[in-house]
C-alpha positions as a Markdown table, in Angstrom:
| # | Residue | x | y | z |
|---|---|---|---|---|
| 1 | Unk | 137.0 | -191.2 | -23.5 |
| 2 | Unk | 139.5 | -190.5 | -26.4 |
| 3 | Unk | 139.7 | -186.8 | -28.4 |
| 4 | Unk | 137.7 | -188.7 | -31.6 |
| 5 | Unk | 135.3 | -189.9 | -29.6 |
| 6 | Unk | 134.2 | -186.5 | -27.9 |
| 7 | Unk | 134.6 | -185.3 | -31.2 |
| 8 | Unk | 131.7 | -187.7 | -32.5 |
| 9 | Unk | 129.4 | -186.8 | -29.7 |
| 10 | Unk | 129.4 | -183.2 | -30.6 |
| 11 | Unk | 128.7 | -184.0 | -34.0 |
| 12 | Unk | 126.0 | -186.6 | -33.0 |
| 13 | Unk | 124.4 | -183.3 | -31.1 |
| 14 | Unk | 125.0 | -181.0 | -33.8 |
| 15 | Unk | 123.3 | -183.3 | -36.5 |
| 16 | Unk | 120.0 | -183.6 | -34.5 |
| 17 | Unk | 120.3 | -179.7 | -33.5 |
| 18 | Unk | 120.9 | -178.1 | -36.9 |
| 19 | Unk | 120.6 | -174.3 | -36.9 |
| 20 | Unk | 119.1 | -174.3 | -33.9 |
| 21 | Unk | 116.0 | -176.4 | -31.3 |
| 22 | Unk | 112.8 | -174.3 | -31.7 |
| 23 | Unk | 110.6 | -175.9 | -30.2 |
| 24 | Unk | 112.7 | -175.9 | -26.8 |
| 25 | Unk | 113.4 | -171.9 | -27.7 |
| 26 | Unk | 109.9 | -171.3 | -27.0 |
| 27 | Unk | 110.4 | -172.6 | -23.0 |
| 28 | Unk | 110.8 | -170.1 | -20.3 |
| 29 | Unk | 114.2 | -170.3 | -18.8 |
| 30 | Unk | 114.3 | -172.7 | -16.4 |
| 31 | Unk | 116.9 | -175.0 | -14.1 |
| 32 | Unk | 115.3 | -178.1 | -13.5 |
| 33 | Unk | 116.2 | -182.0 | -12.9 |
| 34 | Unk | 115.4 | -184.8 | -14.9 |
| 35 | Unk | 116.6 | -188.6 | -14.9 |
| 36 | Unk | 116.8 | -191.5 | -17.6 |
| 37 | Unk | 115.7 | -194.7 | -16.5 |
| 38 | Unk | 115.2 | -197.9 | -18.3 |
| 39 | Unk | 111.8 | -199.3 | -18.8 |
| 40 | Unk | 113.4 | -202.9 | -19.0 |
| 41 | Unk | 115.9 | -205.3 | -17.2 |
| 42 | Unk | 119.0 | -204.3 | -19.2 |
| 43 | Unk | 123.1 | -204.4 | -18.8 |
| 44 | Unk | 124.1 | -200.5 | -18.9 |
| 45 | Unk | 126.3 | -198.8 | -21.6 |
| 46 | Unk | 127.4 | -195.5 | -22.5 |
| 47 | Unk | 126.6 | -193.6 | -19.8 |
| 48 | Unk | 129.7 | -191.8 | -19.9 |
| 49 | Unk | 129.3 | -191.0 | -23.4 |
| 50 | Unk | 125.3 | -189.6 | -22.4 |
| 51 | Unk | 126.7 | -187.4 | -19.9 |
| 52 | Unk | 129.4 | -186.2 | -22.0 |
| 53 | Unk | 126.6 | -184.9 | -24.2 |
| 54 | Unk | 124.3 | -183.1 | -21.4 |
| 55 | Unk | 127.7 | -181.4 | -20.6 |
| 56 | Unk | 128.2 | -180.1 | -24.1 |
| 57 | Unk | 124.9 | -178.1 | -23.0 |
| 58 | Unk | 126.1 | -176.9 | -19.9 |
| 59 | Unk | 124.0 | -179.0 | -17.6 |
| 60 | Unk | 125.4 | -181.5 | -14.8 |
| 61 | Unk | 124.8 | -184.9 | -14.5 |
| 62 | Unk | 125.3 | -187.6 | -11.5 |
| 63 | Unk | 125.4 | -191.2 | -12.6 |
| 64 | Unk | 123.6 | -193.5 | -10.8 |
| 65 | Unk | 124.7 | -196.9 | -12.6 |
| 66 | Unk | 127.7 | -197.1 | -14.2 |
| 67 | Unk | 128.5 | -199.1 | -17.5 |
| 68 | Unk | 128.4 | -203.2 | -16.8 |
| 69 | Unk | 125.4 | -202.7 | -14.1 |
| 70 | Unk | 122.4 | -203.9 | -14.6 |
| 71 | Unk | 119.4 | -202.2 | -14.2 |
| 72 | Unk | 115.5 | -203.3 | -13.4 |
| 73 | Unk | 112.9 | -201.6 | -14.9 |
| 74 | Unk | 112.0 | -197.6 | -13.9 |
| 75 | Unk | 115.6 | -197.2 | -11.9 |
| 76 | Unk | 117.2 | -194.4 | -12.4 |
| 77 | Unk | 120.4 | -194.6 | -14.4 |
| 78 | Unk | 121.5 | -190.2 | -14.5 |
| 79 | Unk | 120.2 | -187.2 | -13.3 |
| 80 | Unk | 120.7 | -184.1 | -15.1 |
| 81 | Unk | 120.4 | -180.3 | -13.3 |
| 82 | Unk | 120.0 | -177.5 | -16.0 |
| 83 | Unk | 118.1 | -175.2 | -18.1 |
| 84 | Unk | 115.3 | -176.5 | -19.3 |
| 85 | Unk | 115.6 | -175.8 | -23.0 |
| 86 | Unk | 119.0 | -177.5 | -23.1 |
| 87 | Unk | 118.1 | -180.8 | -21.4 |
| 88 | Unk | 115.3 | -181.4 | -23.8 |
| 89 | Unk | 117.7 | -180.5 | -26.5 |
| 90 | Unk | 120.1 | -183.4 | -25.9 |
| 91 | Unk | 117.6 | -185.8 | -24.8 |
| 92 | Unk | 117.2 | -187.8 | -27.8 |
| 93 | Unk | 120.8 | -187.9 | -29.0 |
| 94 | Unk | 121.7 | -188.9 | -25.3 |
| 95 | Unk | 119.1 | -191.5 | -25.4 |
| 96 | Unk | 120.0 | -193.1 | -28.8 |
| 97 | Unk | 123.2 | -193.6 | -27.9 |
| 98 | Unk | 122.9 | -195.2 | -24.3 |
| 99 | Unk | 120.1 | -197.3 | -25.7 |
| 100 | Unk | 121.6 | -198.7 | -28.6 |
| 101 | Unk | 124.8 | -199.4 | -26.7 |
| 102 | Unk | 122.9 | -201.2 | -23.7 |
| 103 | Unk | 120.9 | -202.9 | -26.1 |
| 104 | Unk | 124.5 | -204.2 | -27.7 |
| 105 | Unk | 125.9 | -205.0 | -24.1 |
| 106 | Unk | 122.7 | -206.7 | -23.0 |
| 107 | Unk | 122.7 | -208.9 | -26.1 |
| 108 | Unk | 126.2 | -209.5 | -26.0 |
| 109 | Unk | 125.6 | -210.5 | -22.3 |
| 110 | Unk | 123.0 | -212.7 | -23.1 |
| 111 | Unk | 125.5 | -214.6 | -25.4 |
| 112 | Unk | 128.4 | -214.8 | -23.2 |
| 113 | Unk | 126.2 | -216.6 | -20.6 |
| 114 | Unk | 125.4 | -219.5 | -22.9 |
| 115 | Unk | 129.2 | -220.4 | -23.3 |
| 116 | Unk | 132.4 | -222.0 | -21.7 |
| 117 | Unk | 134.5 | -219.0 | -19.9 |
| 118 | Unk | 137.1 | -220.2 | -22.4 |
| 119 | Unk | 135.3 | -219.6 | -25.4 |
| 120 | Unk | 135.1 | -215.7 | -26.2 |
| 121 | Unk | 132.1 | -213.8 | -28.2 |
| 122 | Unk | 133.4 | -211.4 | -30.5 |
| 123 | Unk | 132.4 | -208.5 | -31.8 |
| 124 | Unk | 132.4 | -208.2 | -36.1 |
| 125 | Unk | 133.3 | -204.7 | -38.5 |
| 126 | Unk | 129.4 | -205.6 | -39.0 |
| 127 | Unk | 128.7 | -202.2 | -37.4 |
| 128 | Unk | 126.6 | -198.9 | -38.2 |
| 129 | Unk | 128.9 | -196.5 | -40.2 |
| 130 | Unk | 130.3 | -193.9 | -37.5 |
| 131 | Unk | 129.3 | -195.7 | -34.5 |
| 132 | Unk | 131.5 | -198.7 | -34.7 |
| 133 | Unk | 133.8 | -197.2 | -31.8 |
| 134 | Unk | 130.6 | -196.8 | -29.4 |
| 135 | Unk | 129.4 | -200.5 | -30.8 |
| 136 | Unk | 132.4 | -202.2 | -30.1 |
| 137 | Unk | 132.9 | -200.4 | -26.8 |
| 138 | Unk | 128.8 | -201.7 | -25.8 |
| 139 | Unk | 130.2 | -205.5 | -26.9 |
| 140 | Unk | 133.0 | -204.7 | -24.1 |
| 141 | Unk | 130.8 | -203.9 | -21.9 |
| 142 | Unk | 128.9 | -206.3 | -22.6 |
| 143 | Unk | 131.9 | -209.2 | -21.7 |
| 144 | Unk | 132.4 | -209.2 | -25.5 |
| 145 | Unk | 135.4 | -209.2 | -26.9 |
| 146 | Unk | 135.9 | -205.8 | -29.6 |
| 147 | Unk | 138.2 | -208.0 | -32.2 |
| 148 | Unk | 139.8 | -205.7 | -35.3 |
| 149 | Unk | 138.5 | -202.0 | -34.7 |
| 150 | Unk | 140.1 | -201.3 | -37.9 |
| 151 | Unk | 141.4 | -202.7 | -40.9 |
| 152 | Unk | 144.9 | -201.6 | -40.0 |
| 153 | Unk | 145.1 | -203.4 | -36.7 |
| 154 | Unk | 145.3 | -207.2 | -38.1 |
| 155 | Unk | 145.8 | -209.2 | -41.7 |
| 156 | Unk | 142.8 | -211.0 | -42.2 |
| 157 | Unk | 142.8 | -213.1 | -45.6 |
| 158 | Unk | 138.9 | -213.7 | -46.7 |
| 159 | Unk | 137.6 | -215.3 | -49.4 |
| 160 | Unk | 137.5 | -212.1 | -52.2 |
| 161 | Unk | 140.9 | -211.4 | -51.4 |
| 162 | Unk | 141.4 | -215.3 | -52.1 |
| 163 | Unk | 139.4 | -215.1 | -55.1 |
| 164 | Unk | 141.3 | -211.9 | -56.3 |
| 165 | Unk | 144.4 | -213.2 | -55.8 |
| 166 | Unk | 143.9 | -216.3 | -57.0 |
| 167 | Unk | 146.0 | -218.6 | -54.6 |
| 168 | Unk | 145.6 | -218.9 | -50.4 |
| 169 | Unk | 149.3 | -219.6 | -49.9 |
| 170 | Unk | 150.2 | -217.3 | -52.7 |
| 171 | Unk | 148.5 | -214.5 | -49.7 |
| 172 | Unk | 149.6 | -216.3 | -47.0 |
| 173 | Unk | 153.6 | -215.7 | -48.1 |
| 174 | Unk | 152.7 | -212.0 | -48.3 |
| 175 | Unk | 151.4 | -211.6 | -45.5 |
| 176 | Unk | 153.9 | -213.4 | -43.2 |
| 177 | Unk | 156.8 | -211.4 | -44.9 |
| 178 | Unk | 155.5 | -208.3 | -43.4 |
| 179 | Unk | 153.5 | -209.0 | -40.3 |
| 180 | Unk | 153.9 | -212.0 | -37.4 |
| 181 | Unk | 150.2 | -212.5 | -37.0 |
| 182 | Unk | 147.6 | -212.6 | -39.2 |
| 183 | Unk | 144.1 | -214.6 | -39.5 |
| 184 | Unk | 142.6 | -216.7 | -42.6 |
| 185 | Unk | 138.8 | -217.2 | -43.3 |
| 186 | Unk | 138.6 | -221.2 | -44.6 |
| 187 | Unk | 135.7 | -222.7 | -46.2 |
| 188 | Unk | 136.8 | -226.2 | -45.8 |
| 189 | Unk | 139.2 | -228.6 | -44.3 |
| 190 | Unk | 142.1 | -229.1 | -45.9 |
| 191 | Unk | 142.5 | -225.3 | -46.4 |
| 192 | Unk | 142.3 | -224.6 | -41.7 |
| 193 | Unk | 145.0 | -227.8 | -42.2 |
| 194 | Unk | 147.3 | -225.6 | -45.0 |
| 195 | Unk | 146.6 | -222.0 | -42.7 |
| 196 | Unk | 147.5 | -224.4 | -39.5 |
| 197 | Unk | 151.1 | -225.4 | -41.0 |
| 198 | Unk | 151.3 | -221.9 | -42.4 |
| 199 | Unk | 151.3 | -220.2 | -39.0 |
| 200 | Unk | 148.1 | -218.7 | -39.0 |
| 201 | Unk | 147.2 | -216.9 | -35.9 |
| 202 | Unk | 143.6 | -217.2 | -35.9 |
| 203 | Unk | 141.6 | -219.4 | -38.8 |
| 204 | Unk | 138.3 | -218.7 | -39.2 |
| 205 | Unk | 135.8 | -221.7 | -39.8 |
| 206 | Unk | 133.5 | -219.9 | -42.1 |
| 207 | Unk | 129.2 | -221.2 | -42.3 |
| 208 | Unk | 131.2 | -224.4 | -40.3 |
| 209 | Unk | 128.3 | -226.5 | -38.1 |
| 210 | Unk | 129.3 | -227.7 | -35.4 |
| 211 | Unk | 129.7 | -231.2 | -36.4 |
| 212 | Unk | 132.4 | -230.0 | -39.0 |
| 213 | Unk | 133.8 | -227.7 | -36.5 |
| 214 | Unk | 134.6 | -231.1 | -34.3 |
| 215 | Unk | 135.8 | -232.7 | -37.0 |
| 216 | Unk | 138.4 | -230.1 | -38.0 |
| 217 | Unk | 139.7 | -229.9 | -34.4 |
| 218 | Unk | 140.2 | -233.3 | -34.6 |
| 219 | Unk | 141.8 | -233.7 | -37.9 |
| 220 | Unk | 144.1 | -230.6 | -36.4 |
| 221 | Unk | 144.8 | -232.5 | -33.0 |
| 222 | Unk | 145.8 | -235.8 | -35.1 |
| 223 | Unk | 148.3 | -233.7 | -37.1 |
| 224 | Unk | 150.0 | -231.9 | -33.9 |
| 225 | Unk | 148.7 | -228.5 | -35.5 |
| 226 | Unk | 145.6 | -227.6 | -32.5 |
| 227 | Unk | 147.9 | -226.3 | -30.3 |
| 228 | Unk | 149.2 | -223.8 | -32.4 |
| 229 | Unk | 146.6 | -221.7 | -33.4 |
| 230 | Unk | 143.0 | -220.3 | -32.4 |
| 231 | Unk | 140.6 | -221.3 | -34.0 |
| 232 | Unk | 137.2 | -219.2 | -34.3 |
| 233 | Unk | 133.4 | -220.2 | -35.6 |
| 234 | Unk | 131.8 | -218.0 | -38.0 |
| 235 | Unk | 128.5 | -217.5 | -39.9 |
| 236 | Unk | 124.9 | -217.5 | -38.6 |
| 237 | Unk | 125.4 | -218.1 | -35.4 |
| 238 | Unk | 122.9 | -216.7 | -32.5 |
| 239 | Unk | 121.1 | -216.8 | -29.8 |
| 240 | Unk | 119.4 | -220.2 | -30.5 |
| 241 | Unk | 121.9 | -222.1 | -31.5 |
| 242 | Unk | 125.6 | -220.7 | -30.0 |
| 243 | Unk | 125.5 | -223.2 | -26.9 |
| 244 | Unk | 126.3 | -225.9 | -29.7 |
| 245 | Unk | 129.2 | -223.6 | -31.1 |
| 246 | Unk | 130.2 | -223.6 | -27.6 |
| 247 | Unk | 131.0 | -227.0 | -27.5 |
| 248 | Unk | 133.1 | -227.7 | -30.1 |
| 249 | Unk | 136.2 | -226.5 | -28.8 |
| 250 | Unk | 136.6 | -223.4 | -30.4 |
| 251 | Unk | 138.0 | -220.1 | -29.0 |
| 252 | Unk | 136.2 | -218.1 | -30.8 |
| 253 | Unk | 132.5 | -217.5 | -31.6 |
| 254 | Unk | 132.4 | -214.0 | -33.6 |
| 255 | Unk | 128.5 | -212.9 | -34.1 |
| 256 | Unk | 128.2 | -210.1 | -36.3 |
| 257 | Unk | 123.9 | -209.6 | -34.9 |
| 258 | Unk | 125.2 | -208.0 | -31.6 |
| 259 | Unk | 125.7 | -204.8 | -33.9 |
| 260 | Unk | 123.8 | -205.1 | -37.3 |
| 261 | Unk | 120.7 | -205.9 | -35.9 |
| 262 | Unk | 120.7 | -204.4 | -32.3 |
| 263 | Unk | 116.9 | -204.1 | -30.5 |
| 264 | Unk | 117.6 | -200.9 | -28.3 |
| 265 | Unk | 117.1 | -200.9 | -24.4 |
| 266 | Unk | 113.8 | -198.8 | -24.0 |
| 267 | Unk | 114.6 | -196.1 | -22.3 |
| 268 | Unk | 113.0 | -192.4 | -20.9 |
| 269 | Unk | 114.0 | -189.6 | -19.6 |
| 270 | Unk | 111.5 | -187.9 | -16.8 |
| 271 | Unk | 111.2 | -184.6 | -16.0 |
């Protein structure tokens, strides 16, 4: 758990607190136990980061499955010990967080499952502002892959910074002056063939079917270009229809859904 990170919790806490709980205020002063438990088959996530905020509170906490396990419905996943008043105060923010994540992971799972072990789901910057560390730490989890956390860690030339610019290889001689790899979002052919002989690290296959996506690999494979570079499919791709993406050939399957439209894990915690 980084500094930043422990740093968001607290503010995650201090944004549902505000001046102060008063409804918990009115409770006699009490140690008692409680657990979370999922209500559904689910792959954990976050627990770490729930018991990080019952500790802000004071209270101690025993984790009972760890991030990556999964869980049946009504198991226990923590136990907390502490006052009373201070449990129920970090109850929802501790539940949010571990059931957004799990719900990321689970999905994420789900998605992995349907693919070659070559082929690798990625995460997106698709992600709710603020949370994007905990998001792309669930995808992990999840057997995801996190891609660019930031948009200092990796050049990636898109289609407005084409369309600004004016020219693809006019970017493309930028970039490789400065940095050694760097990935290019391509709306047809002959542009993945131009980023190929370019030295693209990664070229993204933008809205691509998988028909086209075959036909690009092999057009790539003809010209002795494949080999060099990873390729990744982009654009509407889910649950229903990533097995096809799957078997293409790519490397890459990046699904922005795992964090923009995450259902949460339902879970509880029981006094």
């Amino acid at each position: 758990m980084t500094f930043n990170s422990k740093r968001q919790l607290s503010e995650f806490l201090s944004e549902d607190i505000g001046k102060g709980d008063i409804t918990s205020k009115l409770l006699s002063k009490k140690k008692i136990t409680a657990r979370i438990i999922s209500r559904e088959n689910a792959i954990v996530a976050g627990v770490e980061y729930a018991k990080e905020i019952f500790r802000l509170k004071g209270c101690n906490v025993a984790i009972s499955k760890k991030d990556g396990t999964k869980v049946k419905p009504n198991q226990t996943i923590m136990s907390i010990v502490g006052d009373a008043g201070r449990i129920l105060t970090c109850e929802r923010t501790a539940l949010n967080l571990l059931s957004r994540m799990s719900g990321i992971a689970t999905q994420t799972n789900e998605l992995v499952k349907q693919i070659p072990n070559k082929t690798k789901v990625y995460a997106t910057r698709k992600t709710a502002p603020g949370l994007r560390y905990f998001d792309k730490e669930a995808v992990e989890i999840g057997g995801g892959k996190k891609h660019r956390l930031r948009l200092d860690e990796m050049i990636m030339i898109k289609d407005n910074h084409i369309a600004v610019e004016g020219s693809l290889s006019a970017l493309i001689k930028k970039a490789k002056k400065k940095y050694k790899k760097f990935e290019i979002e391509v709306e047809n052919i002959p542009d993945a063939i131009l980023a190929a002989r370019e030295g693209a690290t990664i070229i993204m296959l933008d809205n691509f079917p998988p028909s086209k996506i075959k036909k690009t690999i092999k057009v790539l494979k003809n010209k002795k270009l494949r080999s060099k570079v990873m390729l990744e499919a982009s654009g509407g791709i889910n649950s229903k229809n990533i097995h096809n993406y799957g078997k293409t050939g790519v490397d890459i399957i990046s699904v922005g859904s795992i964090t923009n439209s995450v259902k949460g894990i339902d879970m509880s915690l029981e006094i």
